[in-house]
ROMAR-985682 format. One line per field, with one value per atom (N, C-alpha, C, O): residue number from 1; chain; atom name; z, y, x. Coordinates in steps of 0.001 Angstrom, whole numbers, plus 524288, in hexadecimal, padded with zeros to 5 digits. Example, Ala and Ser with C-alpha at 12.3 -4.5 7.8 and 13.67 -1.06 7.14 Angstrom:
// residues 2
k = (1_1_1_1_2_2_2_2)
c = (A_A_A_A_A_A_A_A)
a = (N_CA_C_O_N_CA_C_O)
pz = (81E78_81E78_81E78_82111_81BA8_81BE4_81EBE_81F67)
py = (7E9C6_7EE6C_7F31C_7F309_7F736_7FBDC_8001E_80472)
px = (83386_8300C_83390_8379C_83232_83566_83264_83461)
This chain:
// residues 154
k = (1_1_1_1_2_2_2_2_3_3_3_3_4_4_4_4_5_5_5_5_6_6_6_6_7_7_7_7_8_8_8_8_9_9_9_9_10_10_10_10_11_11_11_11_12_12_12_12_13_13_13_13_14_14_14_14_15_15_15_15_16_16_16_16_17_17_17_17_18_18_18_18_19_19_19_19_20_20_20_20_21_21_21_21_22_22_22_22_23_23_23_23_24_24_24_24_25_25_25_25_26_26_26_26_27_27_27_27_28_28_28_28_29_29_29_29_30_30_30_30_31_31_31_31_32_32_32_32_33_33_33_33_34_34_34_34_35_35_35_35_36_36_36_36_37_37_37_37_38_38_38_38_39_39_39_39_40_40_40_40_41_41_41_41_42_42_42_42_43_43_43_43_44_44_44_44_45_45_45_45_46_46_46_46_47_47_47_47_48_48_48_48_49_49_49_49_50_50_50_50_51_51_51_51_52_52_52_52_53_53_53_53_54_54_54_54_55_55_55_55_56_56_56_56_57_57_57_57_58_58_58_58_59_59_59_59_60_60_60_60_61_61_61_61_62_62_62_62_63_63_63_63_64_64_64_64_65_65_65_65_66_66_66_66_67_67_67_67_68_68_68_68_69_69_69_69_70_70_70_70_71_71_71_71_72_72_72_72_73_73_73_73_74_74_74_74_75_75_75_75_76_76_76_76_77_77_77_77_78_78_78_78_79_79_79_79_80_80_80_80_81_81_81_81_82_82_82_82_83_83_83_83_84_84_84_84_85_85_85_85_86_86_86_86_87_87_87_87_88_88_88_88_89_89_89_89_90_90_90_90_91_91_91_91_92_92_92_92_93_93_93_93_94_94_94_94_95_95_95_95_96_96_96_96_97_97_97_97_98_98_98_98_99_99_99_99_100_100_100_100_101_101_101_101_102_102_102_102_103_103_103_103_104_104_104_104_105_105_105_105_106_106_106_106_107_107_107_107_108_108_108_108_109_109_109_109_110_110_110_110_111_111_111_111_112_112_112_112_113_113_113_113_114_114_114_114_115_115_115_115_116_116_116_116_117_117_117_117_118_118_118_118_119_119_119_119_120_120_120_120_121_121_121_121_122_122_122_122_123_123_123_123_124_124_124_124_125_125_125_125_126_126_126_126_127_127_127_127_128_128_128_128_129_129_129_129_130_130_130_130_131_131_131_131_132_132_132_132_133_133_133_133_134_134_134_134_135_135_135_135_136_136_136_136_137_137_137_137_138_138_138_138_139_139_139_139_140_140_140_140_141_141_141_141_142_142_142_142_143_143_143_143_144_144_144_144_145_145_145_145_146_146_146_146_147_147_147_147_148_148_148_148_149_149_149_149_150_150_150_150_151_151_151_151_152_152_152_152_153_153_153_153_154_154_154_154)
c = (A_A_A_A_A_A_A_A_A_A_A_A_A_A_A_A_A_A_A_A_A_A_A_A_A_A_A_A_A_A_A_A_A_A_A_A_A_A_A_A_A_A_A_A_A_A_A_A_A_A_A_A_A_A_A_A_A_A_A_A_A_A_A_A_A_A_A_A_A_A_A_A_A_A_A_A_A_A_A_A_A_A_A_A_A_A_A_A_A_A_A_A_A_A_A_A_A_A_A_A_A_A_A_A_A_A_A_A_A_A_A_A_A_A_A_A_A_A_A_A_A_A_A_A_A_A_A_A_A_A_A_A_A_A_A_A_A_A_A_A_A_A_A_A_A_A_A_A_A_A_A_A_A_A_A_A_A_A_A_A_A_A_A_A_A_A_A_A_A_A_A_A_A_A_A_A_A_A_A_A_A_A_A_A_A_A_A_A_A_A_A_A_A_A_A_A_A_A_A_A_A_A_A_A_A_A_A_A_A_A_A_A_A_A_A_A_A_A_A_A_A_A_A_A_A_A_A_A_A_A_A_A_A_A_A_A_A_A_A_A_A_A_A_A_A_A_A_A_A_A_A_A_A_A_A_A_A_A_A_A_A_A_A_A_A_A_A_A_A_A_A_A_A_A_A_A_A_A_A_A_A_A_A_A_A_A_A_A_A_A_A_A_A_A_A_A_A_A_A_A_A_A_A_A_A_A_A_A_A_A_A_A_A_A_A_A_A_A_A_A_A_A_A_A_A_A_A_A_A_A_A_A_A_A_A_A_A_A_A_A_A_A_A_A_A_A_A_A_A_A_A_A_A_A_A_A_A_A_A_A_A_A_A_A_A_A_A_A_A_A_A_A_A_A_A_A_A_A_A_A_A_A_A_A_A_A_A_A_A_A_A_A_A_A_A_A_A_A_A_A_A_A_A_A_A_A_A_A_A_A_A_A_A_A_A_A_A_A_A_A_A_A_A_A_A_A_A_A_A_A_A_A_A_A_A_A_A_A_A_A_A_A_A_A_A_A_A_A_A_A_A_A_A_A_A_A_A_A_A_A_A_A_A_A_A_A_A_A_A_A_A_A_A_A_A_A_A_A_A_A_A_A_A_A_A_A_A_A_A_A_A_A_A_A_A_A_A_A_A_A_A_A_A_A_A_A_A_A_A_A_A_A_A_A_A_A_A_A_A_A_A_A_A_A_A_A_A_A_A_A_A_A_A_A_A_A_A_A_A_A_A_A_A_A_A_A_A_A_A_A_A_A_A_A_A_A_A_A_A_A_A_A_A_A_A_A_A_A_A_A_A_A_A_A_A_A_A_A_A_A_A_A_A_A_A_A_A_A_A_A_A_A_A_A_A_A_A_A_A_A_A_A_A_A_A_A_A_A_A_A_A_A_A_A_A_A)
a = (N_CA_C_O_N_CA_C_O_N_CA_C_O_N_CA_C_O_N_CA_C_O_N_CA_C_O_N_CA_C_O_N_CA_C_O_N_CA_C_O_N_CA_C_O_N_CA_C_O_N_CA_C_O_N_CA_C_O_N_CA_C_O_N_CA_C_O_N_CA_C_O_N_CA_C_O_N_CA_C_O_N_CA_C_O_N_CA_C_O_N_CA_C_O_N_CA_C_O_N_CA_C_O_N_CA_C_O_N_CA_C_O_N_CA_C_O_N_CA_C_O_N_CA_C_O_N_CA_C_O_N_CA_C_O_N_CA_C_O_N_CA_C_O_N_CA_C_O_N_CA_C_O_N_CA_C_O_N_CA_C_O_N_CA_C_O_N_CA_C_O_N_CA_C_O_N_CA_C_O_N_CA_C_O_N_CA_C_O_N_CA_C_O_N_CA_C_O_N_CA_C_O_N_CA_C_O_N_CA_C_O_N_CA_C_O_N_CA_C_O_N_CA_C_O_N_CA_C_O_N_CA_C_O_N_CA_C_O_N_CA_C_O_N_CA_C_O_N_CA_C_O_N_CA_C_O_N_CA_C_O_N_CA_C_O_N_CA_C_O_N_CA_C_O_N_CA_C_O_N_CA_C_O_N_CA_C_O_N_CA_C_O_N_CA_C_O_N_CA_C_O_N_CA_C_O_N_CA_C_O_N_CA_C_O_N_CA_C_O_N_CA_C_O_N_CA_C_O_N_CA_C_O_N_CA_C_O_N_CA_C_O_N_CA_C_O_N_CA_C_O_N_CA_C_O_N_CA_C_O_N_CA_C_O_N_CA_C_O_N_CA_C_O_N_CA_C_O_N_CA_C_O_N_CA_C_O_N_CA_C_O_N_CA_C_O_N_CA_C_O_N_CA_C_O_N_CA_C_O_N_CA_C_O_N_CA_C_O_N_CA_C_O_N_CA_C_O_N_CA_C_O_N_CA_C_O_N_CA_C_O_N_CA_C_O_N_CA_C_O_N_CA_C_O_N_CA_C_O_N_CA_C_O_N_CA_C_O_N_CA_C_O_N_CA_C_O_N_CA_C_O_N_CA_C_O_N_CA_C_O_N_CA_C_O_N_CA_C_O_N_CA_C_O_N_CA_C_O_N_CA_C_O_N_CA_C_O_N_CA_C_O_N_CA_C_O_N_CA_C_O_N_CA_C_O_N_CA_C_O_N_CA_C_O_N_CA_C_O_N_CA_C_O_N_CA_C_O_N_CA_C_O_N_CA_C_O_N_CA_C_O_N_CA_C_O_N_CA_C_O_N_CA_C_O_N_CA_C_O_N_CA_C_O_N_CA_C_O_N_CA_C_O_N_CA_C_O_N_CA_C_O_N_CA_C_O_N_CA_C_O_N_CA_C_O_N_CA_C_O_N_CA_C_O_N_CA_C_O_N_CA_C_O_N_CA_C_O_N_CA_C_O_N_CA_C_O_N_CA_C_O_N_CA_C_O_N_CA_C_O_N_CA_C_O_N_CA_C_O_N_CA_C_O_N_CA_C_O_N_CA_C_O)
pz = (8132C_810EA_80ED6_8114B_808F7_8084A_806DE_8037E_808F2_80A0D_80677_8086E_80232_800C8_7FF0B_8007C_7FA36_7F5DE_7F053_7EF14_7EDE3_7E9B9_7E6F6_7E608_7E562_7E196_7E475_7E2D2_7E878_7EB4B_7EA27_7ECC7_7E5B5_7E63C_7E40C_7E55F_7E14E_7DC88_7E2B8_7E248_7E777_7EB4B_7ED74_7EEE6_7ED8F_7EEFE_7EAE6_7EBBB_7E6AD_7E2BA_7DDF9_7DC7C_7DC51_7D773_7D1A2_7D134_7CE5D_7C9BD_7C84F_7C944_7C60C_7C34C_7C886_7C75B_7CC23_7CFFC_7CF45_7CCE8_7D2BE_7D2B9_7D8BE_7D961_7DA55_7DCC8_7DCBE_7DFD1_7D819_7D778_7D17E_7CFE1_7CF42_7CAE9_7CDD0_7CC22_7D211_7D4D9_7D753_7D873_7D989_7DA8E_7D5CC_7D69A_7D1A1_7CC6A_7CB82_7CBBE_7CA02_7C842_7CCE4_7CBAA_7D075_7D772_7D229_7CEE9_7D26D_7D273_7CDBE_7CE30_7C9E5_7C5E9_7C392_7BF13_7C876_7C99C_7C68C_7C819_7C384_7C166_7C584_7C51B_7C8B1_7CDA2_7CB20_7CE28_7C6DD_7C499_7C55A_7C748_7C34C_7C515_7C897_7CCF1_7C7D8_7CB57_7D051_7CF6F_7D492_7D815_7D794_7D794_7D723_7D53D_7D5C0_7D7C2_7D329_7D2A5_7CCF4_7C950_7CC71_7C965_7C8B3_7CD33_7C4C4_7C3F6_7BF6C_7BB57_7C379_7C0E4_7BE75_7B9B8_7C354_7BFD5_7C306_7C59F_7C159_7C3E9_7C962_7CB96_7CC5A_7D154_7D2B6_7D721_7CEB5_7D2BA_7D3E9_7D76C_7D195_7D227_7D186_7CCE2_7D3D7_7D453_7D69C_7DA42_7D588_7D82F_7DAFD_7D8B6_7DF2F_7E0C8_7E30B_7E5CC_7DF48_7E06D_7E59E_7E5C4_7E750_7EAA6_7EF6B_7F22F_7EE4F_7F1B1_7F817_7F869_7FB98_80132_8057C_8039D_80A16_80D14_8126F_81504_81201_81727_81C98_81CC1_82025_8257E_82946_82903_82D70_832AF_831E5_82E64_835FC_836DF_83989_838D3_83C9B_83F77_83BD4_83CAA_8377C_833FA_82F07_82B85_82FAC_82C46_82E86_83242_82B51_82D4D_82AD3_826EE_82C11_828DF_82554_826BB_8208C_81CAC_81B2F_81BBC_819CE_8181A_813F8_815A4_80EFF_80AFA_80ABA_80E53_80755_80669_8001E_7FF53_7FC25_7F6A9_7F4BD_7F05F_7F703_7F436_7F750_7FBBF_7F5CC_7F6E5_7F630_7F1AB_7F910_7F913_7F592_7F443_7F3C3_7F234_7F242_7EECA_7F6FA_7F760_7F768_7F9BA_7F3A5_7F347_7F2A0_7F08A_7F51A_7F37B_7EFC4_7EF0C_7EDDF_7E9F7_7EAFB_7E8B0_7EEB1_7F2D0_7F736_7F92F_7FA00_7FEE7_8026F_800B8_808B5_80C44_80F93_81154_81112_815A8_81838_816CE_81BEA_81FCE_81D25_81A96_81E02_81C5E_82316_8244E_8248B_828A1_827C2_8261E_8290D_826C9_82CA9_83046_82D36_833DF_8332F_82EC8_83826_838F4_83B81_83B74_83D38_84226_83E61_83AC0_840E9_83E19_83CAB_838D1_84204_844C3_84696_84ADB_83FE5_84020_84068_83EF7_84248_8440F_83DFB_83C40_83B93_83632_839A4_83E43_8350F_83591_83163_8329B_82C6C_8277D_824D2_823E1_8236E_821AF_81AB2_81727_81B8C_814B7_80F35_80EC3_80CC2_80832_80509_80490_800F0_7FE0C_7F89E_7F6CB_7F7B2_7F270_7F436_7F180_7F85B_7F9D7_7FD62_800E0_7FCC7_7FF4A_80336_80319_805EE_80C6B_81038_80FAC_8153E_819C6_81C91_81C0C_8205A_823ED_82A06_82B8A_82CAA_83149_834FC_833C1_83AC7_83D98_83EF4_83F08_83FE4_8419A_84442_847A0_84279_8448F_8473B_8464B_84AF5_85003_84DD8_84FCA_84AEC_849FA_842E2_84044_84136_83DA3_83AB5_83E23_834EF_834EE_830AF_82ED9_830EA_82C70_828FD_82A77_8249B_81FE0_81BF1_81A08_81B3B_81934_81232_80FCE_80F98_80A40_8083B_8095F_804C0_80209_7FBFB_7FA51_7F8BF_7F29D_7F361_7F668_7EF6E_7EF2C_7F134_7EEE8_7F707_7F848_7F767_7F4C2_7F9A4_7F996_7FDC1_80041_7FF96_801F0_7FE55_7F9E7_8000E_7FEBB_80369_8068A_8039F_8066B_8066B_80220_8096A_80844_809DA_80CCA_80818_80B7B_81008_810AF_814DB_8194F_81DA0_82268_817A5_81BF5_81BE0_81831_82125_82349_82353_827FE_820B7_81DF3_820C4_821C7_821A5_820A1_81F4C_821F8_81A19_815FD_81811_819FD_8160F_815A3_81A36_819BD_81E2F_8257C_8234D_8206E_82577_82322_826CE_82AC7_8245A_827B6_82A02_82E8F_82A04_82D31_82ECE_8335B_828C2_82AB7_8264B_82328_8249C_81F07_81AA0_81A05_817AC_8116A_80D4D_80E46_80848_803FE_801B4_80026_800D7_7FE28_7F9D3_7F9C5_7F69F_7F12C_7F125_7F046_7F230_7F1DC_7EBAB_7E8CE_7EB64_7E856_7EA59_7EAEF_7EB46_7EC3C_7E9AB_7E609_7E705_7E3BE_7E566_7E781_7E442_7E7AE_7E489_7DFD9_7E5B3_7E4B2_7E558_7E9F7_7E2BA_7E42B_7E715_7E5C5_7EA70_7EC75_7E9C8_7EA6C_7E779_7E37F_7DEDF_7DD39_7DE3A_7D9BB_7DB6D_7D857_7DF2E_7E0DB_7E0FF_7E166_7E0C7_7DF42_7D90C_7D7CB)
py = (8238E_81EA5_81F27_8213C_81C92_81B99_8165E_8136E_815A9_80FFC_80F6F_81119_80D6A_80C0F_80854_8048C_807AE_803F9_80655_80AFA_802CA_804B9_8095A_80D99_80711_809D7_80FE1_8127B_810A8_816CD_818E5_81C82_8164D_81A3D_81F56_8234E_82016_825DE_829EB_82E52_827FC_82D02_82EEA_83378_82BEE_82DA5_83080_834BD_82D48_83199_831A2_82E31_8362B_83905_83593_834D3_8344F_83174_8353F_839F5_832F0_83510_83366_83171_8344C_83340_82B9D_82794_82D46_82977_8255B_820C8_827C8_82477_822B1_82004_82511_8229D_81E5A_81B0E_81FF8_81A13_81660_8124D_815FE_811E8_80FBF_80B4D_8118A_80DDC_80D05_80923_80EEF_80E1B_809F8_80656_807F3_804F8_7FED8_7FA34_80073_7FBE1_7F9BE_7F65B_7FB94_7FB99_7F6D8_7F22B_7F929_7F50A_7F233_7F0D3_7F1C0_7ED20_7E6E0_7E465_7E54D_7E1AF_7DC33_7D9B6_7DB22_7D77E_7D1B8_7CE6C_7D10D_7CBE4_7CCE0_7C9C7_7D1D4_7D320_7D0AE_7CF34_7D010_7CC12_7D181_7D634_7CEE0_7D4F9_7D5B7_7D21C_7DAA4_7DD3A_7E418_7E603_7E58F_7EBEA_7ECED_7EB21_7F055_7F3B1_7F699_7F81F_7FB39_7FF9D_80135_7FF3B_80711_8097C_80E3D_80F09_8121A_8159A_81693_819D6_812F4_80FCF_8112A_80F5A_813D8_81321_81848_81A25_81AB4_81DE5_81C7A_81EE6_81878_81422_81021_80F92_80BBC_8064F_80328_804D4_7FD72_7FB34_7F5FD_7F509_7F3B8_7EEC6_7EBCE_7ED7A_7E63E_7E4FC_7DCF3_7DBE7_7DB07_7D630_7D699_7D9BC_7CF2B_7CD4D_7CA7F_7C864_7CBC7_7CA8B_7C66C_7C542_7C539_7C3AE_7C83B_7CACB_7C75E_7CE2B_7CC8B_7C82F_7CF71_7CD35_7D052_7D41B_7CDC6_7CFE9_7D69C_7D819_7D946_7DE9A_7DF14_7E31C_7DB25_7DADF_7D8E9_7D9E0_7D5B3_7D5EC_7DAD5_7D9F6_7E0A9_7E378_7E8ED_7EACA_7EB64_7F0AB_7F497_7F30D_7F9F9_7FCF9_7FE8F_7FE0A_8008B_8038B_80B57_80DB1_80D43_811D9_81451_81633_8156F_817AA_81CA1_81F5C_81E80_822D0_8256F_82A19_821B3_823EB_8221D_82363_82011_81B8F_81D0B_81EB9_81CBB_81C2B_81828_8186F_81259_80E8C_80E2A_812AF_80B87_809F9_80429_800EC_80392_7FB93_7FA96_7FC93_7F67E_7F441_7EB63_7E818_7EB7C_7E6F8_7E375_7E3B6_7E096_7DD26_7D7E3_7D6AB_7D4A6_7D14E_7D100_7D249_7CF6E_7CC7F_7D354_7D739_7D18C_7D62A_7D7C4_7D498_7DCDB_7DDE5_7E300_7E65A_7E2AF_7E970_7ED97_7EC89_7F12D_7F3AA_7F895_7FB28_7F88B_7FC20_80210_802F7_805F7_80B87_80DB9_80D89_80F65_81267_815CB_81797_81850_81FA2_81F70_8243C_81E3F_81FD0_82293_82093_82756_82B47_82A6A_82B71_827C7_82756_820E0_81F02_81D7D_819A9_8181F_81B1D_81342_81045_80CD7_80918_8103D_80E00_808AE_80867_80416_800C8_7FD27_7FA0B_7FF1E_8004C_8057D_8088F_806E4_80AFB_80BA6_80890_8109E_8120B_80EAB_80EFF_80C43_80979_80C84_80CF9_81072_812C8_80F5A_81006_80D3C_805F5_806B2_8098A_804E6_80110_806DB_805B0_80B93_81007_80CC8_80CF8_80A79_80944_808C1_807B1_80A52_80A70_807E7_80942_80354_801E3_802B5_805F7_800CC_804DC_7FEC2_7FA90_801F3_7FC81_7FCB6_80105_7F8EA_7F8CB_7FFEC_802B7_80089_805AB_8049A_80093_80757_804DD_80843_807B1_80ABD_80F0C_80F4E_8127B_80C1B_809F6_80964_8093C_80918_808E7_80349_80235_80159_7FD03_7FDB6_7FF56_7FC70_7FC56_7F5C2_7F480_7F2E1_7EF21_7EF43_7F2DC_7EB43_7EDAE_7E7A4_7E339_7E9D5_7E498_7E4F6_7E977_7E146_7E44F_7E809_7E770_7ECEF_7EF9E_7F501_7F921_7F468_7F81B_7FB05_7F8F6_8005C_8029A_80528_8078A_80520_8091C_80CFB_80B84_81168_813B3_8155C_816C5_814E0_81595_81A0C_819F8_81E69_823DF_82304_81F5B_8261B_825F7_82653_828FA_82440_825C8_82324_822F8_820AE_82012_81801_814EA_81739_81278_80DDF_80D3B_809D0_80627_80067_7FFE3_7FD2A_7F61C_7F42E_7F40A_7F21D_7F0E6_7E9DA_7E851_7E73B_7E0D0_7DE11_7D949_7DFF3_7DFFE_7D8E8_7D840_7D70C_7D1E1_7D447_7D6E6_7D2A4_7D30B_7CF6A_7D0F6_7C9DB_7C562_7C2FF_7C237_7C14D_7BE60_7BEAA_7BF8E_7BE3A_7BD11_7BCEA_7B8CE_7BFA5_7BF17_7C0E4_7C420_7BDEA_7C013_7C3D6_7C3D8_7C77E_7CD38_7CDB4_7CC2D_7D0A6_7D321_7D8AE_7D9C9_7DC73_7DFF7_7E4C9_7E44E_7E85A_7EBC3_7F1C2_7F48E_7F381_7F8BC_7FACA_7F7AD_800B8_80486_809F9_80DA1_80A2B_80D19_812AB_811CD_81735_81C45_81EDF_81E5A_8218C_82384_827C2_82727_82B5E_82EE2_83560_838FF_8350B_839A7_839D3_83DAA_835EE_834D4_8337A_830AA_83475_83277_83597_8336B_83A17_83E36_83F37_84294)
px = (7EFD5_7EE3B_7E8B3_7E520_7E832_7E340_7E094_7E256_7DD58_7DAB7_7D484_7D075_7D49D_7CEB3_7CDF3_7D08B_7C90F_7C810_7CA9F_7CAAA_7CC56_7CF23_7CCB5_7CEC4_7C607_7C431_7C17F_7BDCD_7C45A_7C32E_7C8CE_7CA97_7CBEE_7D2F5_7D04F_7D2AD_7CC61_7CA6B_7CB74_7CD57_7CA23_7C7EE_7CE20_7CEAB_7D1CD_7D5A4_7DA42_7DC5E_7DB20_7DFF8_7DBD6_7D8D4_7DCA4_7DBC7_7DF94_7E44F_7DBA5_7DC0D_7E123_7E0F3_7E57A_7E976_7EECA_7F306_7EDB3_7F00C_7F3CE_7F2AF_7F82E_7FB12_7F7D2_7F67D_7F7CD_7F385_7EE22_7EB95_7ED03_7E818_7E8CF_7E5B4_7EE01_7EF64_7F02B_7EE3E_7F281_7F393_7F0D2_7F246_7EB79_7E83F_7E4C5_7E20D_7E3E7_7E142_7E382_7E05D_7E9D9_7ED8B_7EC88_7ECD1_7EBBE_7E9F1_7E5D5_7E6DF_7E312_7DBF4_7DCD4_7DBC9_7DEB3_7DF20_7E3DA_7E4DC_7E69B_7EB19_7E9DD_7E60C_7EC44_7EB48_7EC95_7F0AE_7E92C_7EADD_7ED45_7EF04_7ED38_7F0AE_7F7B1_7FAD2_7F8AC_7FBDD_80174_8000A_80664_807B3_80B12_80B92_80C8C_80D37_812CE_815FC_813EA_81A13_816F7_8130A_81AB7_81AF0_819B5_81C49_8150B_81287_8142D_814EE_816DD_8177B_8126D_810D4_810A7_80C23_80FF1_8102D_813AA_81533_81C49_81EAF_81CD1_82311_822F5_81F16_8260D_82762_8237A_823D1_81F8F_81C3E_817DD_815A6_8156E_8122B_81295_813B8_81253_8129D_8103E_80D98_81022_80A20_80F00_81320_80DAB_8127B_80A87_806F6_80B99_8082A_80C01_810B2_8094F_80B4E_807A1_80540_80918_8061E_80A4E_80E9E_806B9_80A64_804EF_800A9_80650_802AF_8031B_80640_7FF19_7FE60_801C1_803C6_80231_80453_8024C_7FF58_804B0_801BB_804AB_8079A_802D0_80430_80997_80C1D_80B8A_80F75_81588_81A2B_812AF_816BE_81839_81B65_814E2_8164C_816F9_81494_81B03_81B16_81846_815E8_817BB_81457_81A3D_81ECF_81820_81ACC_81A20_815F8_81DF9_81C43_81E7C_82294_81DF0_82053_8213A_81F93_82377_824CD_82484_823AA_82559_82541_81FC2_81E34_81DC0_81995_81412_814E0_80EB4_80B4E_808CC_8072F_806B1_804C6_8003F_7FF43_7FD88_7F92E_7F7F4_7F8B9_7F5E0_7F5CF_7EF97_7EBE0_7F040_7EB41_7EB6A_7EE3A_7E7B9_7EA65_7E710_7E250_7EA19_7E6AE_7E3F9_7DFED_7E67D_7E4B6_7E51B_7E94D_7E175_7E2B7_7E05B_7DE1F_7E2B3_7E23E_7E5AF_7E8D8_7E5CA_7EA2E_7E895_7E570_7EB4B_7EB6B_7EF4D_7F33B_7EDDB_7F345_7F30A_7EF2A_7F583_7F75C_7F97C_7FDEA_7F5D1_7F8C7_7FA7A_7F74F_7FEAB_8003D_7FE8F_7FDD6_7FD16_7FB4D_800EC_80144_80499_80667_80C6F_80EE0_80D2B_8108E_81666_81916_8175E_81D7F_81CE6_81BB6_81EAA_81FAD_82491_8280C_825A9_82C58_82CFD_82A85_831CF_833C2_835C1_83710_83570_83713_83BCE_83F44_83A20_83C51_83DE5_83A51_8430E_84353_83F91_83E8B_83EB9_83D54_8435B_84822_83F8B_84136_83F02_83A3F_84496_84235_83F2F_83AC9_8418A_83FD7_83B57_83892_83960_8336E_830CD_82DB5_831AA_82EB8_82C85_827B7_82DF5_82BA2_83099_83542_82C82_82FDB_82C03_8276D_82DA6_82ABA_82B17_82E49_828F3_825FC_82374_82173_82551_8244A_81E6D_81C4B_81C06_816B9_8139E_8159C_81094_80C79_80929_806B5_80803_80381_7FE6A_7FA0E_7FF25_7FA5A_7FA1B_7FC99_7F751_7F593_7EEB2_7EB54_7EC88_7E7BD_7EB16_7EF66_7E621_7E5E1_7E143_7DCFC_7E26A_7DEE4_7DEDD_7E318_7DB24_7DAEB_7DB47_7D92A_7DDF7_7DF91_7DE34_7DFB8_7DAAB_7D8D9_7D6B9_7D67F_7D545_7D5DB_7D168_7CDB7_7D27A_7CD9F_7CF65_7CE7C_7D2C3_7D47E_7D948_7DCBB_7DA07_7E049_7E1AB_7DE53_7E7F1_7E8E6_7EC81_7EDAB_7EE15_7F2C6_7F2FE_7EFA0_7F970_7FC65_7FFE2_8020D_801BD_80390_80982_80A8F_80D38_8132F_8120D_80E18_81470_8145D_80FBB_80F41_80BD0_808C1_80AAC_80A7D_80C2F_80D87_80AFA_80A04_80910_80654_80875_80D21_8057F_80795_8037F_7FF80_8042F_800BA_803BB_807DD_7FE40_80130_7FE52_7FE19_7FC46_7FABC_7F51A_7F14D_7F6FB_7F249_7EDC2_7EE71_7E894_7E2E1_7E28D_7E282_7E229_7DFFF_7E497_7E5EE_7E82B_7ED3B_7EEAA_7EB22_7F2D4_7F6A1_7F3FD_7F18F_7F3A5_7EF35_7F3DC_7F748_7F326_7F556_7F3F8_7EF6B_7F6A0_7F30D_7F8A8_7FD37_7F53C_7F804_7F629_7F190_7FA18_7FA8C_7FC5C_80031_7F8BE_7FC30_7FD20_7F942_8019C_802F4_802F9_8036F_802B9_802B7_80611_803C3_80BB7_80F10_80DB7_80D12_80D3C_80B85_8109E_811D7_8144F_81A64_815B7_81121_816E5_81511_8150D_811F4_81899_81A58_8143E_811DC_8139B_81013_80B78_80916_80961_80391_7FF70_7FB2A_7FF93_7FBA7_7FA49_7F716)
């Protein structure tokens, strides 16, 4: 996982890179925008932008992909996002090949990272995420993801 301020993406992917259009493409997201699915370079890049209200931790599970590399940033509002360390997690959802996620019952061994405009994470296959986690209590946030096919990210 990588965690910063937007305008530090130069230190992590190399210009030309599919991951570094995609946070170039974040950066100057036209936020009028109404939220649906973006296609940057059809199903090997894509942006799914929407808005949700955050929830407690007890109402979400962690997630983990497999074709896709995350890129969440958000455009309003605030939330936790939860990354697991823990190796040998309890599936709870099988893998959906459509929606590249599989979900995963609660992790006791967890870091949290706070995601608010300005910032990013990316998110790697495998590595186990619950994005959405409210900070105080219930907030509206508008989110945009930036899905990376994995084949294409270098």
């Amino acid at each position: 996982m990588i965690y910063d301020a937007i305008e530090n993406e130069g230190l992590y992917f190399e210009k030309g890179t599919q991951l570094h259009e995609a946070l170039c493409f974040a950066a100057s997201f036209d936020q009028s925008l109404p939220d649906g699915r973006y296609e940057f370079d059809g199903d090997e890049l894509f942006v799914t932008v929407s808005s949700y209200e955050t929830k407690a931790a007890e109402d979400l599970k962690f997630e983990g992909h497999r074709e896709y590399i995350d890129v969440q940033l958000l455009l309003e509002g605030r939330e936790f996002m939860d990354v697991s360390m823990e190796k040998e997690s309890v599936l709870d959802t099988p893998y959906a090949q459509e929606e590249d996620c599989s979900l995963f019952k609660v992790s006791r061994n967890y870091s949290s990272v706070l995601l608010e405009p300005g910032n990013f994470a990316v998110v790697f296959p495998g590595e186990l995420h619950r994005p959405g986690r409210m900070v105080h209590g219930p907030e509206k946030v508008r989110k945009m993801v930036v899905k990376v096919h994995v084949a294409r990210s270098v």
